[in-house]
C-alpha positions in Angstrom: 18.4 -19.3 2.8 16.8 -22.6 4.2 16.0 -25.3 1.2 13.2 -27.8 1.5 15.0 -31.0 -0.4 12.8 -33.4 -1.6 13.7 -36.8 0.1 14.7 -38.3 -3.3 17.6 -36.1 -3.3 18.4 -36.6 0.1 19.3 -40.4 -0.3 21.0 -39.5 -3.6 23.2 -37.1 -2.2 24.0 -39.6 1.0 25.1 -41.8 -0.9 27.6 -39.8 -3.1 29.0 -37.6 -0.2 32.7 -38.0 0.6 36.2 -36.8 -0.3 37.3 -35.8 -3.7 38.0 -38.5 -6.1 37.6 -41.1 -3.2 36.2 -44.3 -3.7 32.8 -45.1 -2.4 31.7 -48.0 -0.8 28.8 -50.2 -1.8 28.9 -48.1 -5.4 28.0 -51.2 -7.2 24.9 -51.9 -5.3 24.2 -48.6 -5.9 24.2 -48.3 -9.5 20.6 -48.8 -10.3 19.1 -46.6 -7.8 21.6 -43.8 -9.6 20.1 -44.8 -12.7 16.7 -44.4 -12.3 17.3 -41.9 -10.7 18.7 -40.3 -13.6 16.6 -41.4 -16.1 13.2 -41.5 -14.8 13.4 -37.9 -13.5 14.0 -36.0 -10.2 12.4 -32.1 -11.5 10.1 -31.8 -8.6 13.6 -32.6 -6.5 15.0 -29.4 -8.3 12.6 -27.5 -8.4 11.5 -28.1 -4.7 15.0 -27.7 -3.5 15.4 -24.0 -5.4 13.8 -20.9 -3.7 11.1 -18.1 -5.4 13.0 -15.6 -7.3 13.0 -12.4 -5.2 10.4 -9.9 -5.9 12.2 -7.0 -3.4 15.2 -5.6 -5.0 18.7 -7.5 -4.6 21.1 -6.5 -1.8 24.1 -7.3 -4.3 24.2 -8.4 -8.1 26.3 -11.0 -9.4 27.5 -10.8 -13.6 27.4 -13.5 -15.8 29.0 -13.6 -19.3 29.0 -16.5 -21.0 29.1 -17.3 -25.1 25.8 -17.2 -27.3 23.7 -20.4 -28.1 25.9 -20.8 -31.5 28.9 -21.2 -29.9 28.3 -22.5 -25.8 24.3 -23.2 -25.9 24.7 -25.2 -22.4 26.6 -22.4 -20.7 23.8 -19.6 -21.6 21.1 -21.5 -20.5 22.5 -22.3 -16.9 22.4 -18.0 -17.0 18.9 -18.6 -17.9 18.4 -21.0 -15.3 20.2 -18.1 -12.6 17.7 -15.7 -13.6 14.7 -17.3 -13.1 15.7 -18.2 -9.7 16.9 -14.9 -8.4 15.7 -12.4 -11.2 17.3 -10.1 -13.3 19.2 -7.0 -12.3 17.3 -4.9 -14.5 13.7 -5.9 -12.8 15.3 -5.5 -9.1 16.7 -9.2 -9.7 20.7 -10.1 -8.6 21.6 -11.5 -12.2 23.2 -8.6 -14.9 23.9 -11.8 -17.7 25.9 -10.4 -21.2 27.4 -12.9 -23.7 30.8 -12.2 -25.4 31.2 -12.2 -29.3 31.2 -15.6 -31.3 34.6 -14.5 -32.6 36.1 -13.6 -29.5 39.7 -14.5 -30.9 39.8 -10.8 -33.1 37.3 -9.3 -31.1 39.1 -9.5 -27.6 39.2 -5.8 -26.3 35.2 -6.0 -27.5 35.5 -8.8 -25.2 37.3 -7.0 -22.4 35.6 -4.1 -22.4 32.2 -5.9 -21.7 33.4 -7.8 -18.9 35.0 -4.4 -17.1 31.9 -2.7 -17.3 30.0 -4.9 -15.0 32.4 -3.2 -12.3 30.3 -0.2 -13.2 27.7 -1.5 -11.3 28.2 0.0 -7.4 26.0 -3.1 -6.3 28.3 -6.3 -8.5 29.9 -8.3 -6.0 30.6 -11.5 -8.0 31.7 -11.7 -11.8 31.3 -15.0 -13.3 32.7 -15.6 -16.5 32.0 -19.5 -18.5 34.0 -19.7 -20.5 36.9 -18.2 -19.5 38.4 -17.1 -23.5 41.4 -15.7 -23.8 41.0 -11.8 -22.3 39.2 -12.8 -19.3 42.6 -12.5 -17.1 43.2 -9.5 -18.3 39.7 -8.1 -17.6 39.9 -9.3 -14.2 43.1 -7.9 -13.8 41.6 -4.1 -14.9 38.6 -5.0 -12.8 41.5 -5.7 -9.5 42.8 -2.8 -10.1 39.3 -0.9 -9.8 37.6 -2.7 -7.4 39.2 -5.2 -4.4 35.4 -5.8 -3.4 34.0 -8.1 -6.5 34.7 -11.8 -6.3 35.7 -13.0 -9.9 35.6 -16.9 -10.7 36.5 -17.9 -14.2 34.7 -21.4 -15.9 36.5 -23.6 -18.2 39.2 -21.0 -18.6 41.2 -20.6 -22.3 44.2 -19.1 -20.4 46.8 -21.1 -18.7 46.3 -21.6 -15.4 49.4 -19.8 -13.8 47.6 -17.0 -15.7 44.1 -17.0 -15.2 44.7 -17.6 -11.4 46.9 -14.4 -11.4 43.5 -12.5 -11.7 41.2 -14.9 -10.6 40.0 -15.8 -7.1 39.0 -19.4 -8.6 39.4 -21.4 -11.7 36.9 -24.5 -12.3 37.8 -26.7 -15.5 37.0 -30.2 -16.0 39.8 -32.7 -14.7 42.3 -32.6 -18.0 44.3 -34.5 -16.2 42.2 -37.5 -14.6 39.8 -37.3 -17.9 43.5 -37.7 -19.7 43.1 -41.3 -18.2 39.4 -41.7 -18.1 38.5 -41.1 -21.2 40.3 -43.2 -23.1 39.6 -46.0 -19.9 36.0 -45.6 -20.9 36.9 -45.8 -24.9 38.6 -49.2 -24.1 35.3 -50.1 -21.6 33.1 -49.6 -24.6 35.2 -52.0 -26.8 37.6 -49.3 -28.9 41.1 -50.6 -30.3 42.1 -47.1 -31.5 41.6 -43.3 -29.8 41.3 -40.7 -32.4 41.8 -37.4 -31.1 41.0 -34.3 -33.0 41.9 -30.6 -32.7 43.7 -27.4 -34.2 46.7 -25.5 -33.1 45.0 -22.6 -31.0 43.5 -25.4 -28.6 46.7 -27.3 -28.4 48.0 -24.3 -27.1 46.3 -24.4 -24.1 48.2 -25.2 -21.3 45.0 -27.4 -20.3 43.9 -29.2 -23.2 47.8 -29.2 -24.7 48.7 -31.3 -21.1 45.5 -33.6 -22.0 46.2 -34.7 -24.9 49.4 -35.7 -23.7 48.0 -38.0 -21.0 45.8 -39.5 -23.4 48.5 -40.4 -25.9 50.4 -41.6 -22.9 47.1 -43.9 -20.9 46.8 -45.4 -24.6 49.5 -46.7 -24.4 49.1 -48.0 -21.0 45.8 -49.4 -22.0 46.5 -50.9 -24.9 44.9 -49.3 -27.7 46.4 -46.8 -30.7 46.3 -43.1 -30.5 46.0 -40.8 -33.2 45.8 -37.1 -33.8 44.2 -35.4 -36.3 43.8 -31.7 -38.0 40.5 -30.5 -38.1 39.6 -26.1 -38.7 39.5 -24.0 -36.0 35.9 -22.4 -35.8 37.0 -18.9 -35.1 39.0 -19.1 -38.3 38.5 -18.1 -41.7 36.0 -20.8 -42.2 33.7 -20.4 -39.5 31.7 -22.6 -37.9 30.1 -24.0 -41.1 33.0 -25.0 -42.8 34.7 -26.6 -39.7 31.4 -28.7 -39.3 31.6 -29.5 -42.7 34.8 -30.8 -43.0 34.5 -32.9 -40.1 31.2 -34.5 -42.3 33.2 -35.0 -45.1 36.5 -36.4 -43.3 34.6 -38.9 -40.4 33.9 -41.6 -43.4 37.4 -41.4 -44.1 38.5 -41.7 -41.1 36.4 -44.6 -40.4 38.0 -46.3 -43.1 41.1 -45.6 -42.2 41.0 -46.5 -37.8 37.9 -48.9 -38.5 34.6 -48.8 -37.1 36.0 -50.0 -33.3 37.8 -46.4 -33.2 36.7 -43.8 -30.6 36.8 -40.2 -31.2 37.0 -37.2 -29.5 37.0 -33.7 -30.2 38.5 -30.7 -28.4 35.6 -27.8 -29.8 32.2 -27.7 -29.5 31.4 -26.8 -32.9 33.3 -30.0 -34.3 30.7 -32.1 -31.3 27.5 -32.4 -33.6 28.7 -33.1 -36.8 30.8 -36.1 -35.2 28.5 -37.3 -33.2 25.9 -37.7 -36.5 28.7 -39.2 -38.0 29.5 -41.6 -35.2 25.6 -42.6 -35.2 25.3 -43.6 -39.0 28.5 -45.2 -39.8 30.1 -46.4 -36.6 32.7 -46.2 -34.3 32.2 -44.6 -30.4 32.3 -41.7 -28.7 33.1 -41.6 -24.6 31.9 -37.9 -24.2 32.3 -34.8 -25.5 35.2 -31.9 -24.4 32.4 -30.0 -22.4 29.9 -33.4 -21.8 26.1 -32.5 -21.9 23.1 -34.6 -23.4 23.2 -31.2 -25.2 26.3 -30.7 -26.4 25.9 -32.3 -29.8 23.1 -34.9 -29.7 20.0 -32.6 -30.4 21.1 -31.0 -33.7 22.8 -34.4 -34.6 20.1 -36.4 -34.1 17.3 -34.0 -34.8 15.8 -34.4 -31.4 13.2 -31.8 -30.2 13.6 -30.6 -26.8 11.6 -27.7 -26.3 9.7 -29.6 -23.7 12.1 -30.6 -21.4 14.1 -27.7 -21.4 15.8 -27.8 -18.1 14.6 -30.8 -17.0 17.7 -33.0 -17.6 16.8 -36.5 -16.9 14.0 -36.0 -19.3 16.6 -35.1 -21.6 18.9 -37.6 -21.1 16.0 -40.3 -21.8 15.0 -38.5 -24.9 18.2 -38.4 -26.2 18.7 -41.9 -24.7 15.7 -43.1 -27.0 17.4 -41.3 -30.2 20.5 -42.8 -29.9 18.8 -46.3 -29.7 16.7 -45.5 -32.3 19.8 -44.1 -34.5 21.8 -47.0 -33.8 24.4 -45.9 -31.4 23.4 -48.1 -28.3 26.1 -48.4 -26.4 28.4 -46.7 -28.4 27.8 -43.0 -27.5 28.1 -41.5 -24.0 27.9 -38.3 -22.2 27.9 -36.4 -18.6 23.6 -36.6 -17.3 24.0 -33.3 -16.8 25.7 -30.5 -18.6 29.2 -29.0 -17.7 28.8 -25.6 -19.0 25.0 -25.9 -17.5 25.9 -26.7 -14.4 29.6 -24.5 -14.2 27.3 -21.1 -15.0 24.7 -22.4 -12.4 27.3 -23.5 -9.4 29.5 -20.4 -9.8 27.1 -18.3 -9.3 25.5 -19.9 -6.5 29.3 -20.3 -4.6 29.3 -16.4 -5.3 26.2 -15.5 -3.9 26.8 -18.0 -0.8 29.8 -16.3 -0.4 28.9 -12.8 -0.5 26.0 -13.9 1.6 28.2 -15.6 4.2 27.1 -19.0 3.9 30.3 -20.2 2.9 33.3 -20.1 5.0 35.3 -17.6 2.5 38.4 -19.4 3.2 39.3 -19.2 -0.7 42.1 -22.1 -1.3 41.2 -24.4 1.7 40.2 -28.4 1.5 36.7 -26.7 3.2 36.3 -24.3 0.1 37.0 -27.2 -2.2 34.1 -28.7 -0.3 32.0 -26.4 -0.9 32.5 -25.9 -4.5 31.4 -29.5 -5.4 28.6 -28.5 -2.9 27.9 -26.0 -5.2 28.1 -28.6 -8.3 26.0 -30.9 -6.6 22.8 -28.5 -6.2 22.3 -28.6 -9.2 22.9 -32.6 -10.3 20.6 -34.8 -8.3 21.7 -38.5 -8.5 24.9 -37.6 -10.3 28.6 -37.9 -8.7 30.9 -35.4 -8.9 35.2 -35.7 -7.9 37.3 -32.3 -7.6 40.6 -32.0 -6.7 42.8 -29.1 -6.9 45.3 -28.4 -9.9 48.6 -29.4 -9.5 51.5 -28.0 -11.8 53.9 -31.1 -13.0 56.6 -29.4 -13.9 57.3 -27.9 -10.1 54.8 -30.0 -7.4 53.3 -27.4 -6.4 49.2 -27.7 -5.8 47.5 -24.6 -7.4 44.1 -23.9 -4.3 42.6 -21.4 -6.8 42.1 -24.1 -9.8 39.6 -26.7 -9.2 39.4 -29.4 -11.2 35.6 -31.6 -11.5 34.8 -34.5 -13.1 31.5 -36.1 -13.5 30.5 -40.2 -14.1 30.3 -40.9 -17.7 26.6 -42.0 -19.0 26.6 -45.2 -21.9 23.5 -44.5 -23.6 21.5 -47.5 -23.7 23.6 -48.9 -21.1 25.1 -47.6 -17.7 27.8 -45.7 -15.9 31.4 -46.5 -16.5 32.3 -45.8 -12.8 34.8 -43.1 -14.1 34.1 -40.6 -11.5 35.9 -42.6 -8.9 39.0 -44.0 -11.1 41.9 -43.9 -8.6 44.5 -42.0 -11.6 48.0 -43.4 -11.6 50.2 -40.9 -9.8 52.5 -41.4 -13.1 50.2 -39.1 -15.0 50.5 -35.9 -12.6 54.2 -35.5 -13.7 53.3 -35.4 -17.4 54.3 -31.7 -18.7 53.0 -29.9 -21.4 55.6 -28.8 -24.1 54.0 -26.4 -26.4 
């Protein structure tokens, strides 16, 4: 389907095309054409670039299952956004959307069972699943052995990737590893002595976030400043999301005192996000960006911010919250991703479906052209931000996994600018770093 970009986008995208992870020349001068465009707005780029949803029945339907707005709010909405662009399945539309249960830890075959039966559907030809929790493999796997016909692609996947890949055609997460680096990079940037990096034992099981945490102890060293790990409740546990946000409230003044007000913290769960970042605003310390970055992930409910206006309109966000955080007190110590991970993952997985099914795309699953046209994909939908992706590769053997595709997007300073993390060359030292569970 032809795309009439508006011109804005056009220039934006020029400038940013190129290799994975490459460096870019003339990025400096740059900067402040990225900014405004950013900041000021580019909607009518969006909007201009997207096509009518379809009023004549689909040809094919594409599933997406993603959490509810308590537990992935950014992930839903880029469903939302994938509706309204090519319509529901239940009006004639392409888009079936479901969400899995808030607990999916003890309700897995719930879980499961919801993802299989979008293989019901004679006319599904992609599954799309963001976040991938633990029982998506093995839904995919029931699905493989059912159909050989639907595409499945797994966002931000729980499941390790040997795993998930077993099942999946392709994995996307956000670069563990270079963010391993670039995180704490950025925390040093923004003027942090100490990295304070919080979590629970289900998440440090992962495979992915387990091997992260481990570059990060490792690139503070490197850098110069003190890590530190600490304990907080897992949300799917007995305490629920209430009591893990509460317990980070009660424990971030604490821990300030304790790592002092030039300490940067990070969080591995979403839940733990808002009640950080409030904390981060009113007493100090900083915060790079959050495990899944979005101006939503967090800021709104920690800040109080209204955004019912500029609901999918994220530079408009990004000011607004841009304003709160000044406003709060956390200029220039706060940052975020200008657009939203699980927004965009939901969004540019389905599109790489449908442009597959449709054709558009090579279908050469695994190639450096696929890789291509995944951040393709990514790129749609982020007008004036730069993405990097690079495949995964496994440090304990060498070998580079073509169905795991790690992104990573610039980090934002609010009330300042880009860090330039996007195009951090990573030290080849932190690709042999292994996980030990």
């Amino acid at each position: 389907m032809k795309r009439k970009l508006a011109i804005s986008v056009m220039l934006v995208c020029a400038l940013f095309a190129g290799t994975a992870l490459a460096a870019i020349p003339g990025m400096d001068e740059m900067k402040d054409v990225v900014k405004e465009a950013v900041k000021e707005g580019v909607k009518e780029a969006v909007t201009a670039s997207k096509p009518e949803p379809k009023t004549a029945p689909a040809a094919f339907h594409i599933g997406v299952v993603t959490g509810t707005v308590s537990q992935s709010e950014d992930d839903l909405r880029g469903a939302e956004l994938m509706i309204k662009l090519y319509g529901d399945s239940a009006n004639g539309g392409m888009i079936t959307h479901i969400t899995y249960p808030d607990n999916f830890t003890s309700e897995q075959e719930t879980t499961i069972s919801q993802i299989v039966g979008l293989a019901d559907d004679p006319l599904m030809k992609v599954i799309v699943v963001n976040q991938g929790i633990p029982g998506t493999a093995e839904a995919f796997r029931r699905i493989r052995e059912r159909r050989n016909d639907i595409l499945l692609l797994a966002g931000e996947p729980h499941e390790d990737p040997a795993v998930i890949c077993e099942a999946a055609d392709i994995a996307t997460h956000t670069d563990h590893i270079g963010r391993g680096y670039t995180i704490p990079l950025g925390a040093k940037k923004m003027g942090a002595d100490t990295f304070v990096h919080i979590s629970f034992p289900r998440h440090m099981s992962y495979e992915t976030l387990g091997l992260r945490r481990a570059i990060m102890e490792e690139a503070c060293k490197d850098l110069g400043i003190k890590f530190v790990f600490e304990t907080a409740p897992d949300p799917t546990g007995d305490v629920g999301v209430a009591g893990a946000q509460q317990y980070i409230l009660e424990n971030m003044p604490v821990w300030i005192e304790k790592y002092g007000k030039n300490a940067a913290f990070f969080c591995t769960n979403d839940a733990h996000t808002e009640p950080l970042l409030k904390k981060v605003a009113e007493i100090g310390g900083y915060f790079v960006e959050a495990d899944l970055p979005s101006p939503l992930m967090g800021y709104p409910g920690a800040l109080g911010i209204d955004l019912s206006k500029e609901q999918g309109d994220w530079p408009a966000i990004l000011k607004k919250v841009e304003e709160a955080v000044e406003k709060a007190g956390g200029k220039g110590r706060m940052g975020t991703w200008a657009y939203s991970w699980g927004y965009t993952t939901t969004a540019a997985l389905v599109e790489y479906g449908k442009r597959y099914v449709e054709g558009t795309n090579t279908n050469k699953l695994g190639t450096a052209q696929a890789l291509r046209e995944m951040r393709a994909a990514y790129d749609e939908f982020c007008p004036g931000a730069h993405w990097g992706a690079s495949y995964f590769t496994d440090a304990a053997t060498g070998v580079r996994n073509t169905k795991f595709v790690l992104l990573r997007q610039d980090t934002y300073v609010l009330g300042g600018d880009y860090l330039g993390l996007a195009d951090v060359e990573i030290p080849e030292k932190y690709f042999t770093i292994r996980f030990n569970k």
